[in-house]
C-alpha positions in Angstrom: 99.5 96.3 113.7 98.5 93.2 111.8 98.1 91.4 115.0 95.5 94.3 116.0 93.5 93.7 113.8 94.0 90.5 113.5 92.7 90.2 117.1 89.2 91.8 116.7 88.7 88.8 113.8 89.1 86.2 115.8 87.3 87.7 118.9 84.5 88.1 116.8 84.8 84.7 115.1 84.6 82.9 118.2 82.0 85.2 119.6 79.6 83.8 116.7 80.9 80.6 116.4 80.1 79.6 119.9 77.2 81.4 119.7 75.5 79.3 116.6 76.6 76.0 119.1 74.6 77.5 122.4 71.8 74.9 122.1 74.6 72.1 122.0 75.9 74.0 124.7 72.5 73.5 126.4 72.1 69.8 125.5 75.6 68.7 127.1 74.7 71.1 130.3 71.2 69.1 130.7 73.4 65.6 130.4 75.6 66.6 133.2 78.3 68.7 131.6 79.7 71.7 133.9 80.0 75.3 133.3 83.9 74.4 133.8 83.7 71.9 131.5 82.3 74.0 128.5 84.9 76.5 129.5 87.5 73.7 129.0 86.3 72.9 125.7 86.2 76.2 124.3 89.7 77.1 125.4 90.7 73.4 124.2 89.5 74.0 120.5 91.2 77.7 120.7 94.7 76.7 122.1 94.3 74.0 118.9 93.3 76.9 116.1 95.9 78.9 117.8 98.9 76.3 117.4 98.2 75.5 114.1 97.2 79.0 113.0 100.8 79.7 114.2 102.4 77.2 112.4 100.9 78.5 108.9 101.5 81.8 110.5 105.7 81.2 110.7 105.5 79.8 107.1 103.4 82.5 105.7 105.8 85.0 107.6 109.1 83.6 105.4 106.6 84.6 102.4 106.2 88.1 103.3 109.6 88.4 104.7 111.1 87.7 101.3 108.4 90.1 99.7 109.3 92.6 102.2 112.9 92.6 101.3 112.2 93.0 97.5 110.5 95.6 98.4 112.9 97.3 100.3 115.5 96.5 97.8 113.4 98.2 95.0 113.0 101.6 97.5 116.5 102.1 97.7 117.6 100.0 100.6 120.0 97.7 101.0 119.9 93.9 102.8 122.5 91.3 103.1 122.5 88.5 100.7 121.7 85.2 101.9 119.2 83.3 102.8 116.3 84.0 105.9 117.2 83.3 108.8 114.5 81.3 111.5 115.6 81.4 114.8 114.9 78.8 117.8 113.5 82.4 119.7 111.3 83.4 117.1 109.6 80.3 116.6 108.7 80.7 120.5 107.2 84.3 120.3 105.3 83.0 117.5 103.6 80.8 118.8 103.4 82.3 122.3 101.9 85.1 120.6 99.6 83.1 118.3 98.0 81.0 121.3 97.8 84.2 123.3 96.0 85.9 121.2 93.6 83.6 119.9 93.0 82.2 123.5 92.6 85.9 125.3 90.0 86.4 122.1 88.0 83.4 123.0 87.3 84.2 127.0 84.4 86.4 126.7 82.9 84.0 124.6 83.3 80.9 126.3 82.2 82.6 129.6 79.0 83.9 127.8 78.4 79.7 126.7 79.3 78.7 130.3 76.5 80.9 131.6 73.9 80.2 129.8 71.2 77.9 131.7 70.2 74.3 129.6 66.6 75.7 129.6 67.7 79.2 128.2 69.2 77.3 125.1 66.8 75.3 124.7 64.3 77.8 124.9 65.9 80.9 123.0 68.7 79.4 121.6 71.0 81.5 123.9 70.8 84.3 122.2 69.9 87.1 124.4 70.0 91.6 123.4 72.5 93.5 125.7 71.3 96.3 126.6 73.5 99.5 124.9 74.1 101.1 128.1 76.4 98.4 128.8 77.9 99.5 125.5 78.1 102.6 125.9 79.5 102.5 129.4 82.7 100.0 128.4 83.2 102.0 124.9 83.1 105.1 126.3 85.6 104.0 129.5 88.0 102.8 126.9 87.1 106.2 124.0 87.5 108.6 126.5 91.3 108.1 127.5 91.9 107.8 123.6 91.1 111.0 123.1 92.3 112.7 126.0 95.5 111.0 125.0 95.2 112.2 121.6 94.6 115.5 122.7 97.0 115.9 125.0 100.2 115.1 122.6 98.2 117.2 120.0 97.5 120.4 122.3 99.7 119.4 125.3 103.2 119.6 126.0 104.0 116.0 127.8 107.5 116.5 127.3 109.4 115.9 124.1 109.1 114.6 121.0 108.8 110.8 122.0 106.3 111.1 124.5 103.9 113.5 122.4 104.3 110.9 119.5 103.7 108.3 122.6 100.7 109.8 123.5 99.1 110.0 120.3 99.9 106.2 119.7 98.5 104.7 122.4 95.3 107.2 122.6 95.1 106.6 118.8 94.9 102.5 119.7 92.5 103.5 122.7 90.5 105.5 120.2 90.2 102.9 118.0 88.9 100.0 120.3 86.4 102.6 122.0 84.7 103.3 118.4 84.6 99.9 117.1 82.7 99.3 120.5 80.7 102.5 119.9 79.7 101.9 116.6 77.4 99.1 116.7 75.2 102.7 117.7 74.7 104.1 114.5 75.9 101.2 112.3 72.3 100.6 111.6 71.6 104.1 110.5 74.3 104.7 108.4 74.3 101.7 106.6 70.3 102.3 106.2 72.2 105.5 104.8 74.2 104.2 102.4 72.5 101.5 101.5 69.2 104.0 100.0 70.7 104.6 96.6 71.2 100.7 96.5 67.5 99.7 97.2 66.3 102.0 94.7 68.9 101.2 92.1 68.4 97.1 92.6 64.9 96.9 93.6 64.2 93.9 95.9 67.7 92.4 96.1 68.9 96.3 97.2 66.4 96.5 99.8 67.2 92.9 101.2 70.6 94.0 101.0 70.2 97.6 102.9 67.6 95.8 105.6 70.0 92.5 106.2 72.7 95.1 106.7 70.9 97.9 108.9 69.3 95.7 111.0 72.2 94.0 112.9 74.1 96.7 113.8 76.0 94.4 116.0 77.1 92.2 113.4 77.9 95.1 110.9 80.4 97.1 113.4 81.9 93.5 114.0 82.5 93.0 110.6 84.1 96.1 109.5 86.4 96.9 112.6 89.4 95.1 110.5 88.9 97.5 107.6 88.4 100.5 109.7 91.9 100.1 111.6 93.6 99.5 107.9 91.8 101.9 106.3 92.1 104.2 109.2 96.6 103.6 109.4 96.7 103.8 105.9 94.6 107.3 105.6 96.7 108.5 108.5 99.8 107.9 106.4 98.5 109.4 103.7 97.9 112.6 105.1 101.0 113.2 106.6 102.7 112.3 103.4 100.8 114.6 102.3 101.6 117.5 104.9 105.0 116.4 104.5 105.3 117.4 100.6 103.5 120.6 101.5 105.6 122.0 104.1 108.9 120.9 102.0 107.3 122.9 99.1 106.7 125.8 101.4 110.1 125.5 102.4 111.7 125.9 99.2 110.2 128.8 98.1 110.3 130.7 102.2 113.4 129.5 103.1 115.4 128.8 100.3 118.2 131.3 98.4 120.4 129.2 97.3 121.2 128.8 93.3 122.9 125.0 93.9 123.5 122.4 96.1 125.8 119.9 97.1 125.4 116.5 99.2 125.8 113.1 99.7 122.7 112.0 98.0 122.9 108.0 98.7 122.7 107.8 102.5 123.6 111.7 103.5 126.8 110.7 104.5 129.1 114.2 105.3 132.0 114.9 103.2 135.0 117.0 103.3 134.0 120.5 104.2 137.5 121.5 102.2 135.1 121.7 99.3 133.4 124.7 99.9 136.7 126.0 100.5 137.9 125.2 96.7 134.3 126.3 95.7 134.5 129.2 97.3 137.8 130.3 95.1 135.9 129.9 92.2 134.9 133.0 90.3 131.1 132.0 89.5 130.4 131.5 92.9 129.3 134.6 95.0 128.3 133.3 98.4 128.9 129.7 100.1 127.8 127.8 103.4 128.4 124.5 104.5 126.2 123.3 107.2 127.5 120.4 109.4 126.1 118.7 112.7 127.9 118.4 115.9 127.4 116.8 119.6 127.3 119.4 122.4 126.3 119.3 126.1 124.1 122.1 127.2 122.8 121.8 130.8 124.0 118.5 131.2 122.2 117.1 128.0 123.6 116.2 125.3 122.1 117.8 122.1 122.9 118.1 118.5 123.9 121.8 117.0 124.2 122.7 113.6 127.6 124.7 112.4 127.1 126.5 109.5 129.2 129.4 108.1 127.4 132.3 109.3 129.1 134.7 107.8 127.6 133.7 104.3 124.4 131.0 105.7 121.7 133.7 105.0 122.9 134.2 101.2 121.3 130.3 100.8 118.9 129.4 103.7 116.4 131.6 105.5 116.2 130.4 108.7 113.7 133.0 109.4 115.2 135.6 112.3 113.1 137.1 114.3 115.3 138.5 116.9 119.2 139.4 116.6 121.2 138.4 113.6 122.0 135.3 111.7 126.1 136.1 111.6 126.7 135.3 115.0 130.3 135.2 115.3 132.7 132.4 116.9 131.0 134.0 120.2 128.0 133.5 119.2 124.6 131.1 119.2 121.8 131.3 117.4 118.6 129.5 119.2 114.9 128.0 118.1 112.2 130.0 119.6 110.4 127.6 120.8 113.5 126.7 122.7 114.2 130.1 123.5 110.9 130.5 125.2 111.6 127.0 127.3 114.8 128.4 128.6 113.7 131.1 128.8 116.5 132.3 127.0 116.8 136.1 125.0 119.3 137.8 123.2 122.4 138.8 125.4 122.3 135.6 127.7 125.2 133.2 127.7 124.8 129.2 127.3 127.7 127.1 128.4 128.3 124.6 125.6 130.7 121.7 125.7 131.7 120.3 122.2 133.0 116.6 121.5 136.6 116.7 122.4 135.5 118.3 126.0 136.3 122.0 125.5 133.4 123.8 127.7 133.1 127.7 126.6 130.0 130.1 126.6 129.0 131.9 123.6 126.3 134.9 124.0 123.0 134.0 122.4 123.0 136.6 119.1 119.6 135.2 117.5 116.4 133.7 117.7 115.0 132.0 114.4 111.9 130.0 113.8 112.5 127.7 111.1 114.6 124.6 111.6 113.7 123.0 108.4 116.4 123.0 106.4 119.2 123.6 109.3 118.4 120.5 111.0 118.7 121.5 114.5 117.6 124.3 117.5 121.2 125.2 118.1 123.4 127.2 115.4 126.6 127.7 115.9 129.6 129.2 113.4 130.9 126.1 111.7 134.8 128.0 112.3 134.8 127.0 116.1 132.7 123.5 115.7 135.4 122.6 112.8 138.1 122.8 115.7 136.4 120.6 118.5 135.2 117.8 116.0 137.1 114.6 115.1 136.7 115.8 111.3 135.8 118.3 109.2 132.6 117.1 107.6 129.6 118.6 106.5 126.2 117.3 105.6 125.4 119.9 102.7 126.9 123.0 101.1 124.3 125.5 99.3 125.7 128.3 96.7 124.9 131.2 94.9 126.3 132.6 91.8 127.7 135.7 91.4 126.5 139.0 89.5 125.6 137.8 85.9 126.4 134.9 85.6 125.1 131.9 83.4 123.5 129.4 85.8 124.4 126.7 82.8 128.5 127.8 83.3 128.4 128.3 86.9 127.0 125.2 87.2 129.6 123.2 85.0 132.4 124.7 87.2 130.9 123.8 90.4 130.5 120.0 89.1 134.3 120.2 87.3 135.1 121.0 91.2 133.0 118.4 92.5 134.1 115.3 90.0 137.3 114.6 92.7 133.9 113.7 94.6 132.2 110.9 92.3 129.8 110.3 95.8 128.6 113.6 95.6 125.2 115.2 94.2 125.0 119.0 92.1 121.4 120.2 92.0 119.6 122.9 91.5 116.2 123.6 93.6 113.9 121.9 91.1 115.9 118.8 91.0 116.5 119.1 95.0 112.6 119.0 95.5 111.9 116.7 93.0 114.5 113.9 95.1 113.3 115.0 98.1 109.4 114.4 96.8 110.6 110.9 95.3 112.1 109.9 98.2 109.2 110.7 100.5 106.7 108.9 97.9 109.3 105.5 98.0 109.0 105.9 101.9 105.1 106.0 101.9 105.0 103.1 99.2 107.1 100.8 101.5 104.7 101.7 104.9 101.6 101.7 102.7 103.0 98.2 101.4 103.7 97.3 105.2 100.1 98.5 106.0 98.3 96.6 103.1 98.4 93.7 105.2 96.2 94.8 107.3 93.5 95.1 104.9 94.4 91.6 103.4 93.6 90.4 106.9 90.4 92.5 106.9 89.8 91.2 103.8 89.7 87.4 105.2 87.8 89.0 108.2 84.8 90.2 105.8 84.8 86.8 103.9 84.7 85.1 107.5 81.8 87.6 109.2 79.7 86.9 105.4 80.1 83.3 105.9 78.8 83.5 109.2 76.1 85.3 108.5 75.3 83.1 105.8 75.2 80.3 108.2 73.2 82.5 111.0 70.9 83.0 107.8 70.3 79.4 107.0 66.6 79.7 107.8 65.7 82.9 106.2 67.8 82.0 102.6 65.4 78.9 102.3 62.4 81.1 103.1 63.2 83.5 100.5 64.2 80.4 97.6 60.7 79.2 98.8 58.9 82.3 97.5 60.6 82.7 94.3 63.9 84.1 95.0 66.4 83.2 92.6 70.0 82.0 93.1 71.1 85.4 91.5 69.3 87.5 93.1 70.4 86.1 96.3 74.1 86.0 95.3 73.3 90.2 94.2 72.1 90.9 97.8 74.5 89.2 99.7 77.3 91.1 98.0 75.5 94.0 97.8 74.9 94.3 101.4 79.0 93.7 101.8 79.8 96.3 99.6 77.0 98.3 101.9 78.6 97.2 105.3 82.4 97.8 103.4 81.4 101.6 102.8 80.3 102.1 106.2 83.9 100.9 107.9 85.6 102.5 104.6 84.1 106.1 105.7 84.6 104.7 109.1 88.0 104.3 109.0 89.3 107.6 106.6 87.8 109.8 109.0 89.3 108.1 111.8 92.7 108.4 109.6 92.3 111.9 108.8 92.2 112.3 113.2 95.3 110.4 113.1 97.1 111.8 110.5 96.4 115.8 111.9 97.4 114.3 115.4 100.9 113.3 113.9 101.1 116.3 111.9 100.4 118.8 115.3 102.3 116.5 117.5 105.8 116.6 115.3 107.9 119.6 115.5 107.2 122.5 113.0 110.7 122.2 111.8 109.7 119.2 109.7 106.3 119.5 109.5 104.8 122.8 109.9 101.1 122.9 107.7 98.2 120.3 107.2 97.5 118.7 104.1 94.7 116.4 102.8 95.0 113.9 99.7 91.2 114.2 99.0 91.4 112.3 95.6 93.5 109.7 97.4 91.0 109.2 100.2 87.7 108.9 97.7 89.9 105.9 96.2 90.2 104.6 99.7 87.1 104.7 100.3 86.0 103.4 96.8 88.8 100.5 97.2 86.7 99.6 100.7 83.6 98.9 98.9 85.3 96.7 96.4 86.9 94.7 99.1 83.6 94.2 100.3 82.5 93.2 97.1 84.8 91.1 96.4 84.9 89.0 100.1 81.3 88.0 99.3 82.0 86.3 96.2 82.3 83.0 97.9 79.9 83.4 100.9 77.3 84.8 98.6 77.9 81.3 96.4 77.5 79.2 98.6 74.1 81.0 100.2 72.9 80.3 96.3 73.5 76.7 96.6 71.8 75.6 99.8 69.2 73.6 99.5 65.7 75.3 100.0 64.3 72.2 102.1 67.1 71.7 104.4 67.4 75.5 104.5 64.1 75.6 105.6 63.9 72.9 108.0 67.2 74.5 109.4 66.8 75.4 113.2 
C-alpha cells in the first residue's frame, strides 16, 4: 500500500519536474536533439532516481523492519530472536520493484516532453490546458469498475467470502485511482470552500492562500492524492474496528447466558474437554457446554463444524433458533440460515457428513439458527459423536452457569480450584471476557494503524515535495509580491496556510472515501462476525484535524525557502 501511494508521488513529481524543463526541452529539440532522444533522457535520469531510491529504500526497510517487530512484540506477538535477515532475492524485488515503478511513473511525462514542438516551448513554455473531458472520460473508465466492484461484493453474491473481500479490494483501488483523477473537478471549489474562513481570518495572506490554492485545481488534487489513500485505509480501519466492538457488544448481551468462561487465552489453543466433565460434577455448577471444532466433508467439500454439547449449549450461548431445536441429538445437525437457504436445506432433510477419521453417516437437519458469532461455524453438531471421530478430545471454550442461589464469588473459586491443574487456562466472567476481547481488537487496530501510518509519512514527503514545487513554479509571482511590500512572514503565513487549505481538502477527501471502504468490509464480511455498522465520529474529526496539521507542518520548509528568494532574481525569473 505504501508503494501505492508511493506511486502517485513520483508520477506527479516527474510530471512537474519535466514540465518546469520544457523550454530546455525546446532548446535541445531546435539544436538537433530527437523526440527519441528526450525520451532517452528522461527514462535515463528515472532508471538513476529509481536505483538509488532503492538502495536507501532496502536500508530504510531494515529500519522499519526492526520497528515493526517491536511493535509486534509489544501487541502480544511473538518473533524469533536473532538478527534480520537480507536475502540475495529480496534485494532483487527491491530494486526491480523500485526501477519499475519509478520508470512506469515517468512515461506519460517524458512522452508529453517528447511531443512538444521547439517553437511551442519556446513560445508557451510547453505548458498547454487539457481539456476536462479528457478527464472525465479516463477517470470515469477507471471509477466506474470501482464501484461496480464495490457494489457487487457489497450487494452481490460473487461467491464466498474471499472473492466478495476480493471484489471490494480491487474496486476499492479502482475507486481510488478514478477519484484522484476526478478530483481535479471540484478541487478548486472546495478548497475556495474551505479556505473562506481562512481569508477572512488572515486577511491578505488568507486570501493569497485560498486563491493560490483554488485556482490550480490540477495541482491541488496532485498534491493531496497520497493523504487521501492514507487517510482513506486508515478511516476504513477505523470503522470496522469500530463495527467490530459493536457487534461483539451486541453479542454479549443477545447471545450470551453464560455466568463463566473457560479458554486458552494466549493463542486459543484447545484443551482437554475432560474438564467440563470434572466441572460438571461440581455442585455450584448448574449447566455446562464445551464447544470444539472439527473437519467434515459435506458434498465433497471440506468444511469446519462446531461440536458443542447440545444437550446443555443453550443454558450459555444463544445461537438464535429460528426453526427446530438447539438439542439436536447424536442424529442431529443444526445449520446457518443463510446456508440453509443455499442448499436449500429445511428441517427433516438428511446431510451426509464425513468426519476426520473417514466415518461417512447422515444426521437429519433438526435446526436452523442465525447467529454464528460465538459458535464459530454454520455446521453444529453434538460434540458426543464428533468426540469419537477426532484424533483428541479438545475443545476451544467451555461456558457455565451456576446453579440456583448460589454466590457467583464461591462458584467461581471452585471453578478456578478445578481449573489450577490447567495453569494455561483463563476463568472469566462476561465483563472481563468483553473487556479482552475489546483489548485485543484495539492491539490489532494499533499494529495495522501503525502499518498504515506509513503511508501518511510518505504523503507527508509528497506534500513537502508538491509545496516545493510550487514554490519553484512560483518563482516569478513570489518576487512580484516581495516587490510590492510583501513581507517574508506574510509569505511564509500563506504558503502554509494554503497547505493546511489543500491538506483539509484530501483530509475530508480521504475519511469519506474511508467511511465507503470501511461499510464495504463491514457488508461484505459474514454477519457471524460482523453483523451492524458503526462510525468513530470523534476519531474521524481528529483525522481529519491531524490532515491539516500535516499540511501545516510539510510547508515549513518550502514556505522558508519562498521567504528567502531573492526579490530581483525572483523577478527576473522566467
Amino acid at each position: 500500500m505504501v508503494l501505492f501511494v508511493s506511486t502517485f508521488i513520483i508520477n506527479n513529481t516527474f510530471a512537474t519536474l519535466v514540465g518546469q524543463r520544457t523550454r530546455m526541452f525546446g532548446l535541445m529539440r531546435s539544436i538537433g536533439a530527437s523526440s527519441k532522444q528526450i525520451m532517452q533522457m528522461v527514462f535515463i535520469e528515472a532508471a538513476s532516481i529509481g536505483l538509488a531510491a532503492s538502495g536507501l529504500g532496502l536500508v530504510g526497510g531494515l529500519g522499519v523492519a526492526s520497528a515493526l517487530k517491536q511493535l509486534f512484540s509489544s501487541a502480544g506477538g511473538e518473533f524469533p530472536e536473532g538478527p534480520l535477515e537480507i536475502r540475495t532475492r529480496t534485494i532483487i524485488v527491491v530494486v526491480i520493484v523500485g526501477m519499475g515503478v519509478t520508470l512506469a511513473s515517468a512515461i506519460l511525462p517524458a512522452l508529453r516532453a517528447s511531443r512538444v514542438t521547439p517553437l511551442e516551448a519556446f513560445r508557451t513554455g510547453g505548458k498547454t490546458t487539457r481539456p476536462f473531458t479528457v478527464r472525465i472520460a479516463a477517470g470515469s473508465a477507471v471509477l466506474l469498475p470501482g464501484l461496480i466492484l464495490m457494489a457487487i461484493g457489497m450487494f452481490g453474491n460473487p461467491g464466498g467470502t474471499a472473492a466478495t473481500l476480493a471484489c471490494i479490494g480491487i474496486g476499492g483501488a479502482l475507486t481510488f485511482i478514478g477519484v484522484s483523477m476526478l478530483s481535479a473537478m471540484f478541487a478548486g471549489v472546495v478548497a475556495g470552500f474551505i479556505g473562506q474562513p481562512v481569508a477572512k481570518l488572515r486577511g491578505v495572506t488568507g486570501r493569497i492562500a485560498r486563491g493560490n490554492a483554488s485556482r490550480n485545481p490540477q495541482r491541488t488534487s496532485s498534491t493531496v492524492t497520497a493523504l487521501m489513500i492514507g487517510l482513506a485505509l486508515i478511516s476504513g480501519v477505523a470503522v470496522l474496528t469500530k463495527s467490530i466492538l459493536d457487534s461483539f457488544e451486541e453479542v454479549l448481551s443477545e447471545s450470551i447466558s453464560a455466568d463463566l468462561w473457560v479458554f486458552e487465552s494466549n493463542q486459543r489453543l484447545e484443551f482437554s474437554g475432560l474438564l467440563v466433565d470434572q466441572l460438571a460434577e461440581l455442585p455450584e455448577v448448574d449447566h455446562i457446554a464445551g464447544f470444539s471444532p472439527t473437519a467434515v466433508r459435506i458434498d465433497d467439500e471440506v468444511l469446519t463444524a462446531t461440536g458443542f454439547d447440545s444437550s446443555t449449549g443453550t443454558s450459555v450461548v444463544n445461537m438464535g433458533i429460528v426453526e427446530g431445536v438447539a438439542e439436536i441429538g447424536r442424529d442431529g445437525i443444526a445449520v446457518l440460515d443463510t446456508v440453509a437457504e443455499e442448499g436449500p436445506l429445511s428441517i427433516g432433510d438428511r446431510v451426509d457428513v464425513e468426519f476426520e477419521d473417514g466415518y461417512t453417516t447422515s444426521l437429519v437437519v433438526k435446526g436452523i439458527f442465525d447467529d454464528a458469532s460465538l459458535v464459530g461455524a454454520n455446521w453444529l453438531i453434538d460434540r458426543g459423536l464428533t468426540n469419537e471421530h477426532r484424533i483428541t478430545d479438545g475443545i476451544t471454550f467451555a461456558g457455565l452457569t451456576y446453579a440456583e442461589g448460589v454466590d457467583p464469588a464461591v462458584g467461581r473459586a471452585a471453578v478456578e480450584a478445578t481449573t489450577s491443574a490447567f495453569p494455561q487456562l483463563s476463568v472469566q466472567d462476561n465483563t472481563e471476557f468483553q473487556e479482552e476481547a475489546e483489548g485485543q481488537i484495539a492491539q490489532l487496530q494499533i499494529v495495522i494503524t501503525a502499518l498504515l501510518v506509513l503511508c501518511l509519512f510518505v504523503a507527508f514527503f509528497g506534500i513537502v515535495n508538491t509545496m516545493l514545487v510550487a514554490v519553484l513554479e512560483r518563482t516569478r509571482e513570489i518576487g512580484l509580491l516581495r516587490a510590492v511590500g510583501m513581507t517574508r512572514r506574510q509569505l511564509q503565513s500563506s504558503v502554509r496556510w494554503e497547505a493546511a487549505i489543500i491538506s483539509l481538502f484530501g483530509a475530508l477527501l480521504g475519511v469519506l472515501l474511508g467511511l465507503l471502504l470501511g461499510w464495504a468490509a463491514v457488508i461484505a464480511i459474514p454477519d457471524s462476525f460482523v453483523s451492524k455498522l458503526g462510525i468513530p465520529w470523534g476519531q474521524l474529526i481528529v483525522y481529519v484535524v491531524v490532515g491539516g496539521l500535516l499540511g501545516v507542518i510539510a510547508a515549513w520548509f518550502p514556505a522558508r525557502r519562498a521567504a528567502r528568494l531573492d526579490v530581483l532574481e525572483a523577478i527576473s525569473t522566467q
